[in-house]
N, C-alpha and C positions, 0 to 999 in steps of 0.2 A: 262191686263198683257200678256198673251198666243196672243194673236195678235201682239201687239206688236214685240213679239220672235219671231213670225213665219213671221211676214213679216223683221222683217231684217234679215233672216234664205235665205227667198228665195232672198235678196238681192243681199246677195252674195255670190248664185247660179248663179244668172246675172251676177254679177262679171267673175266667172270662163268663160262662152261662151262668154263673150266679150276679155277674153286674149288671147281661142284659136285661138284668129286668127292671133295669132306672130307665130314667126319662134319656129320650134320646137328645143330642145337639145336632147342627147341621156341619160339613166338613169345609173346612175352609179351601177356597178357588186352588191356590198350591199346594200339592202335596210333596214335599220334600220325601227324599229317599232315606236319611241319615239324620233325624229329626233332634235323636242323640248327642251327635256331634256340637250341636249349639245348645243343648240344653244344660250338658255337662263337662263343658269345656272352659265356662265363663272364666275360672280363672287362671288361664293359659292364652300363649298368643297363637291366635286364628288369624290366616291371611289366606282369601277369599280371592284367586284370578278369574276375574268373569270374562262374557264374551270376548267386548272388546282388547283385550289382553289376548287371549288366545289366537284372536284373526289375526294379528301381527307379527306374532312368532311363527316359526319353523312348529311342522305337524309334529316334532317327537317331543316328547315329556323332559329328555335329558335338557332342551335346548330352553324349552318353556321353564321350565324348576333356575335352569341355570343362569336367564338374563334377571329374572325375576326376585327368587329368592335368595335364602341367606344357606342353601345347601349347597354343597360341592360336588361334583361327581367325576370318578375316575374312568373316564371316557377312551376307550383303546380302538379311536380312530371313529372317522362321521360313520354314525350307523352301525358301528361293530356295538359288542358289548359294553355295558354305560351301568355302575352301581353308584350310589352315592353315599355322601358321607354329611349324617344329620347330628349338631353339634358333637361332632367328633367320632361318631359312630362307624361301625362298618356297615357295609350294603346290606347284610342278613338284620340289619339293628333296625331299620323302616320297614313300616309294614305300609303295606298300599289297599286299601280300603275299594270297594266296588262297590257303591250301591249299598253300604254296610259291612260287606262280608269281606273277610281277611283274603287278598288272591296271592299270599308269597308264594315261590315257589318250593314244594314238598321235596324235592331232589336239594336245591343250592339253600334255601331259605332265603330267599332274598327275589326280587322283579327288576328282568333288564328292562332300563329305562327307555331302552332306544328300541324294543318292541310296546310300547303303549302310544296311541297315538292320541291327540289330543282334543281334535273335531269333531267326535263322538259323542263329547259331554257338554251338557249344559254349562255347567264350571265344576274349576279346580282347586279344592282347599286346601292348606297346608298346616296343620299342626304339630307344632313344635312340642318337643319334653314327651315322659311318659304319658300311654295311654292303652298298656295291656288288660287294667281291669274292665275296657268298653270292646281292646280290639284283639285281646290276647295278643302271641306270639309278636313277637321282633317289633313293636311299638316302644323303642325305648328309646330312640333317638327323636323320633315323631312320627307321623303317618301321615300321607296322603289320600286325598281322599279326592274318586271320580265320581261326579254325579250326574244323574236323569232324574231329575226335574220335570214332573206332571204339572200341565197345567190345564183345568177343567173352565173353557171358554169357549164360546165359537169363534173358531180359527180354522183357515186353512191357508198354510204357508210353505214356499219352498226355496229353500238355500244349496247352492252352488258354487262353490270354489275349485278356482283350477290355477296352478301358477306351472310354470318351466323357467329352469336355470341351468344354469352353468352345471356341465359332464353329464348331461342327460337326464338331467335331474324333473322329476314330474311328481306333482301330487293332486289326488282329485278330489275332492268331497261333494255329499250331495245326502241333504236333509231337509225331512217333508216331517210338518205338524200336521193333523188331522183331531179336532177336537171338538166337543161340545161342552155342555154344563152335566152331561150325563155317562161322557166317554174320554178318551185321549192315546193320540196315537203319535209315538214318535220311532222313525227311521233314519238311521244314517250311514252311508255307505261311504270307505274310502280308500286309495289305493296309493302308493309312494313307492317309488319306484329311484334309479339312479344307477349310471355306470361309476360313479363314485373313482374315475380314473385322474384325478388332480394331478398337476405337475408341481412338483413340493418347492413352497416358497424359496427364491434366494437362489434355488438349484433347478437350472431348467435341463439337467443331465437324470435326473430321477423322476419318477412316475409312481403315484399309487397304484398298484395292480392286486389283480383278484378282491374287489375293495366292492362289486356288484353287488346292488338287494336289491327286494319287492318285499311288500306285504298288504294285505285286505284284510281290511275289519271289517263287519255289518255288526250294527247294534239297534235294537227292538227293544221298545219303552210301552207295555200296551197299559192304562188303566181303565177300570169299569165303578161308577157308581151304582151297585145294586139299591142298595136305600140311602135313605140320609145318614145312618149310622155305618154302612158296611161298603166299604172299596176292595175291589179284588185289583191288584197289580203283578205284570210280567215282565220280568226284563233277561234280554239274551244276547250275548256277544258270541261270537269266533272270530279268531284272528290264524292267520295264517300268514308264513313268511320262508325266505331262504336269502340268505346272508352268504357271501365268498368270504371268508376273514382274508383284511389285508393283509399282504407280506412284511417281515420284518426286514427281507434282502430279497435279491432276483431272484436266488437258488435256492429261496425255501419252497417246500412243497405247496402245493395247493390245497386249500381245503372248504367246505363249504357246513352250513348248519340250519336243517331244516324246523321249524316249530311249528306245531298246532296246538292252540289252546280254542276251550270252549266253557262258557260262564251262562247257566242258566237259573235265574231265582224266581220264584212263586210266593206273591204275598199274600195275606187278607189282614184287613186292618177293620176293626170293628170299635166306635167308638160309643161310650153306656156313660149320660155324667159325668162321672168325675171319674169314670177308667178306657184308658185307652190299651185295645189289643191288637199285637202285634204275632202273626204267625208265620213262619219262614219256613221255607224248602230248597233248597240249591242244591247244582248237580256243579261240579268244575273239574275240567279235564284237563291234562297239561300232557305233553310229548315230547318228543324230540329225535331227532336223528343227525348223529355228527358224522359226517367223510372224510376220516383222515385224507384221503387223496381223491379230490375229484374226478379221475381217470378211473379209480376203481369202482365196483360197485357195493365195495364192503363199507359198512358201516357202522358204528356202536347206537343201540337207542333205551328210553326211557317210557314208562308212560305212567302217572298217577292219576286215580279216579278218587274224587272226593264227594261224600256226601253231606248234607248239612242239615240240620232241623235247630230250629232257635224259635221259641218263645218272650216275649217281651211283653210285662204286664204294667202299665203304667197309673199311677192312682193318685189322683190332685185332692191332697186332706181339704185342704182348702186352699184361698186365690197366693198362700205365701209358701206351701210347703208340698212338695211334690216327690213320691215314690216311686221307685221303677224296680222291677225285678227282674232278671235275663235268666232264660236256662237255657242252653245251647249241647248239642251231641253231633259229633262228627266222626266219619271212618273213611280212615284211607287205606286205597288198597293200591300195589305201585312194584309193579317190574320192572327186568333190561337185562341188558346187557353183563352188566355188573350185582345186580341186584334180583335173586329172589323173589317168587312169589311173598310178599309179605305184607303186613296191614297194622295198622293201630288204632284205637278208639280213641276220643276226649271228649270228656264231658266236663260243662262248668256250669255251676250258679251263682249272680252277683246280685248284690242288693246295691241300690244308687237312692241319695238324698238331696234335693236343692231346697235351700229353706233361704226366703227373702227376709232378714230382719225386721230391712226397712227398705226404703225406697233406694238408702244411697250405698246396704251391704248387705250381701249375700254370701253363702257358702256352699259347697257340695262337698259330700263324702261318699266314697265308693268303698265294698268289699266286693272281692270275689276269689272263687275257689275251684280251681283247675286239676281234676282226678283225669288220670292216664295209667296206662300200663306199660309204658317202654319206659318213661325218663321219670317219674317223681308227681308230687301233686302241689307245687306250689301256690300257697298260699298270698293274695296282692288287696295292695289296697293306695288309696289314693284320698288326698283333703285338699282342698281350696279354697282359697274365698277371697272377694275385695271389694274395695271401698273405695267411694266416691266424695273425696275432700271438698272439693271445688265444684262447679261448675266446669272447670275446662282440665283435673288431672282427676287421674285415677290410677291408686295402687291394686297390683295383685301378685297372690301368696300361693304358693302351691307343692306339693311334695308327697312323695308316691313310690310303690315298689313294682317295680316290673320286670321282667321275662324274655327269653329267648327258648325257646324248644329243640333240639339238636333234630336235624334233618334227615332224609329216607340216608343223603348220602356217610351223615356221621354215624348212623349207628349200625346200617343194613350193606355199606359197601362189601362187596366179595373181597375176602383176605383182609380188610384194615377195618373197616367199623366196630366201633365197639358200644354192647346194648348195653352199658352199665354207668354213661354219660348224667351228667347232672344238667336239667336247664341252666342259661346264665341268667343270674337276676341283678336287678337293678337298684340302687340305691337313690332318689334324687330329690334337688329340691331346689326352685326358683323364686324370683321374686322380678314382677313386674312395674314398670311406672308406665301410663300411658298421656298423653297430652292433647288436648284435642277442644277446635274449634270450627267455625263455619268452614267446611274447605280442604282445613288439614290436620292430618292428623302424624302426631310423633308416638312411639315407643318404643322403651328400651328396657332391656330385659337380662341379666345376670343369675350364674346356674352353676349348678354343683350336679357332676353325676359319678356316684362309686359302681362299679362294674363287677364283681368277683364270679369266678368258673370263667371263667371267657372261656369258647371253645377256639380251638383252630388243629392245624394238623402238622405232626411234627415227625421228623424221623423215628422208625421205631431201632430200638435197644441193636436188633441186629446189624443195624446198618444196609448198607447198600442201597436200593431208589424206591423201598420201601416205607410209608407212609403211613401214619393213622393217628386219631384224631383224642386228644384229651382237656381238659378242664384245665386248665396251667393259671392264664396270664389274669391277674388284678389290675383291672385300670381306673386310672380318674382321667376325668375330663371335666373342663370346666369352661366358663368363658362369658361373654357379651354379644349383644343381637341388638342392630338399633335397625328399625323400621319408619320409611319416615313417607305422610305423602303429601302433597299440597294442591289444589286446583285454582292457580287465581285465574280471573277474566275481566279484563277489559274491553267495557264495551262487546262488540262481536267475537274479540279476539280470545280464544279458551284455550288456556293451557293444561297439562296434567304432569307431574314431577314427581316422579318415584325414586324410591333409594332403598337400598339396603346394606348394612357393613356388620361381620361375626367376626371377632377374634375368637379364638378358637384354639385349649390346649387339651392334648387329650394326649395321656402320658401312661407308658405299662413298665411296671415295675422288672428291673432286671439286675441280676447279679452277677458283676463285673472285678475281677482280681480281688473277689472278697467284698466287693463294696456293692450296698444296694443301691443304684438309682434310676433315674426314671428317663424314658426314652420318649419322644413325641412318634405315634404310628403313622404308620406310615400313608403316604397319599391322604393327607391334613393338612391342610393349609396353617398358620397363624393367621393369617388372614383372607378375608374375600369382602371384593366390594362390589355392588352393581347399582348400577343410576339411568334413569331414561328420560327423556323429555318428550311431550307428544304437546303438537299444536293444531289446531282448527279453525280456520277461517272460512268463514261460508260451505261451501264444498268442497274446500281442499283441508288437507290432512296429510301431515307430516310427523316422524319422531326419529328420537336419536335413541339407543344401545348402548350401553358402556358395563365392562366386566373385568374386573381386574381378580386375578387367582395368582397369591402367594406362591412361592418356592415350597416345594414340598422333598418331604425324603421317601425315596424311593427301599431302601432296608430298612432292615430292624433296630440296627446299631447307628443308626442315622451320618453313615459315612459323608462325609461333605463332599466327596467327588462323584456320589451318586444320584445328587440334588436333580428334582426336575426345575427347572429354572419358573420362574414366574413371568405369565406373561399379561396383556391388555388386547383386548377383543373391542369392539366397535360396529354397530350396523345402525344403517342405515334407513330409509324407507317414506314415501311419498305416495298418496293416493288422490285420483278426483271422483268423487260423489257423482254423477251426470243428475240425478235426483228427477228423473223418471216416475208416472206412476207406479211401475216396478221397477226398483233403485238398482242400480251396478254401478261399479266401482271399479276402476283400474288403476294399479300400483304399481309400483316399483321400488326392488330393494338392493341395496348394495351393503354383503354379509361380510367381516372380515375387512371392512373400511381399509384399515391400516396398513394391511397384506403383513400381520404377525406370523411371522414363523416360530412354530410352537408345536408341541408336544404335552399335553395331558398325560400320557404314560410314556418311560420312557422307549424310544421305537416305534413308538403310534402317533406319525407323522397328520397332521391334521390340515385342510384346504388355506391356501393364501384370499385373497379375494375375489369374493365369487359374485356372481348375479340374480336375480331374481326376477320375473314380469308373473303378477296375478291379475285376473280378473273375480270380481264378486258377486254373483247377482241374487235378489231378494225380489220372491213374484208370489 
């Protein structure tokens, strides 16, 4: 197997010094990080949150994903643990993309959303539907994707944000560009912090307690033009954090949860004519240490160390038809508590096509093929394409097979893991309409996804509080996504009007008194809607929030007395520009409008309404 990889790895290495010997081109001012993601995505939907999105939400991912898009997330209290559910998926079913590289986690399979923060990155993309043949593992509901974005210009800029709110709540960032036409340097540093001690809506007899976090990110963008053909790029994060998990009652115990992750990749990008290469090295460290009792000094911990090497050879036959090849090998090695010295290799090769007909239809087709040694070698593949009828609509088609890989903790846990797991794969297929004029833009999008192996963990044969993990439940999920945005302006006055609405059924087969039928999973909305308004007049700047999440079931048997109820969210927010040589901004937010007393899980009591004051400045 590992031979195999490694000689078609240095294949095409060969490849690459056999193109340098074409005419060279020159590289264009941006370099994007994930150049993939738009090249072979066309026929899927892509939703792009750029800065100005980003500066008006809350730093966490959970809060940015959730006013924004069309995902849901099972959120157990502000700042605790946050997984989300992408048309109908579990938390392990998004893979969250870095700079390119997969960072789920090797222990859960899956990224808390409420440790990524979201000041660090240039923008945030979101694609919806399968995308294991680009990003392997757990890409079957969609993938998010964090980007650092190079840009080769003479610049030297720096950004500062600081806000404080309500329970002590503080977040700071602070980002310096440093660039040329020859260099580019980007840093960002930032810190979030909160006593997270709320007095729970309705009930001024109850208190949030043990509900305290911090965390600090630093992230490092360096790129280098050696020639007109060859860029060397570096990019580096660590994150750091410690979490109290809130209480469920007064008398439950304390407990606290420490993480350290650390993400470092090495590129070189060499372009020859009509081939572009791509060389990759990454190191990504993940930890953890949990305290059942914060009084103690005892604790259970993890650690996985991942390596990566990927090759990406890219070759433009000509101006309508374009090839890509990936070869990627990876090894983790990952101990604790619970879990063994133990390790596993993956290695994959995919071939990728975009072929332009004409001007008004295109298509792409992906294979790729995923050899390992612990779970199976599934074979995936993916087609697209669409078409541009009008002037102002466009259809698009798409359907594909994708992946989940069972994790350190399904197959390596002490006493319950079992190595003889099958990946879950994915069946799916959608179809897109989009609408679009000066301004604004509509789409709506309808999907089919068959699910078979689904893993989860179930009591074993002997009973008693014993646990482990097998291949059982078949599900479908299916539903609608409308995306919609508008920016009219009158005269001075500019508005911006977002929306999004997903019904959403996502159903696992169950056998009941003899009878098979189908259950909705759990923490699944049928529906979710969110809507914003943002206006601008001279230097002031205003917008409105709005978030409505369906009633969800909380079982598996979808007991009606175990509903989490549905609620409606609202925020608020108001800035002045002073429009300074060196620009600042000062704002104001009011989160939680309405003072909804609500519950995202049930027992994870969530803040009534809260406060906000930023200041912004730009020097």
């Amino acid at each position: 197997m590992t031979l195999r990889i490694r000689f078609a790895f240095f294949l095409l290495i060969l490849c690459q010094f056999i193109a340098a010997q074409s005419d060279s081109i020159r590289l264009k001012e941006v370099v994007v990080s994930d150049s993939n993601l738009k090249k072979y995505s066309t026929s899927q939907s892509v939703q792009v949150l750029n800065d100005s999105i980003l500066d008006r939400n809350q730093p966490s991912l959970t809060s940015l994903l959730n006013f924004n898009t069309v995902i849901y997330f099972k959120e157990n209290g502000l700042g605790m643990t946050s997984a989300p559910s992408f048309r109908g998926t579990t938390g392990a079913q998004t893979a969250v993309i870095w700079n390119g590289i997969n960072i789920n986690s090797q222990f859960l399979g899956q990224a808390d959303f409420n440790t990524i923060g979201t000041r660090d990155f240039n923008s945030i993309t979101v694609k919806a539907g399968g995308g294991s043949v680009l990003y392997g593992s757990s890409a079957i509901g969609g993938s998010i994707h964090l980007n650092n974005d190079l840009r080769f210009k003479n610049e030297f800029s720096n950004h500062v944000f600081f806000s404080a709110g309500s329970y002590n709540t503080y977040s700071a960032n602070y980002r310096t560009i440093v660039s040329s036409d020859k260099y580019s340097l980007q840093v960002s540093i930032s810190r979030n912090s909160s006593d997270n001690d709320f007095k729970y809506p309705g009930n001024s007899d109850q208190k949030n307690l043990n509900g305290e976090y911090y965390n600090t990110s630093m992230n490092t963008t360096f790129g280098y033009k050696i020639n007109s053909n060859n860029t060397i790029k570096a990019y580096s994060q660590f994150y750091d954090s410690e979490r109290h998990f809130s209480l469920t009652s007064p008398s439950a115990t304390k407990t606290k949860y420490n993480d350290f992750n650390t993400r470092n990749l090495l590129e070189w990008e060499s372009i020859f004519n009509r081939f572009t290469s791509k060389l990759r090295a990454a190191h990504i460290g993940e930890s953890y240490k949990y305290f059942p009792n914060i009084n103690s000094n005892n604790f259970t911990y993890g650690k996985v160390e991942t390596s990566i090497i990927k090759y990406d050879l890219a070759f433009d036959i000509n101006e309508k038809i374009k090839l890509n090849s990936i070869v990627d090998y990876s090894r983790n090695k990952g101990y604790g508590s619970s879990i063994d010295n133990v390790k596993r290799e993956i290695g994959s090769a995919s071939l990728l096509l975009h072929h332009f007909l004409s001007e008004k239809w295109d298509y792409n087709a992906s294979i790729r093929q995923e050899i390992t040694d612990n779970y199976g070698n599934p074979f995936l593949f993916s087609f697209g394409t669409r078409y541009q009828f009008t002037d102002f609509y466009r259809v698009k088609l798409n359907a594909s097979k994708n992946f989940r890989m069972p994790t350190y903790n399904d197959l390596f846990w002490e006493g319950s893991g079992n190595p003889d797991l099958n990946p879950e794969t994915s069946y799916q297929a959608e179809i897109g309409n989009e609408f679009f004029r000066k301004n604004f833009s509509l789409s709506f999008t309808a999907y089919y996804n068959s699910i078979k192996d689904l893993l989860r963990w179930v009591p074993t044969e002997g009973g008693g509080d014993a646990w482990s993990p097998e291949n059982t439940d078949k599900v479908r999920a299916y539903g609608a996504e409308v995306l919609v945005e508008w920016k009219p302006k009158f005269g001075i006055h500019n508005f911006t009007i977002n929306g999004t609405y997903a019904y959403t059924v996502s159903e696992s087969k169950q056998m009941i008194k003899n009878e098979l039928i189908y259950k909705q999973l759990i923490y699944v909305p049928y529906h979710k809607l969110t809507g914003s308004v943002a206006y601008n007049w001279k230097k002031l700047s205003s917008y409105f929030q709005y978030l409505y999440n369906g009633e969800v079931y909380s079982t598996p048997f979808n007991n009606p007395a175990t509903r989490v109820k549905d609620y409606n969210i609202g925020n608020i927010g108001v800035d002045y520009d002073f429009g300074t040589k060196n620009s600042y901004k000062i704002g104001f937010q009011i989160l939680n409008l309405f003072n909804e007393n609500y519950q995202p899980v049930i027992s994870r009591q969530m803040p009534g309404r809260n406060y906000t004051i930023y200041i912004n400045l730009n020097f």
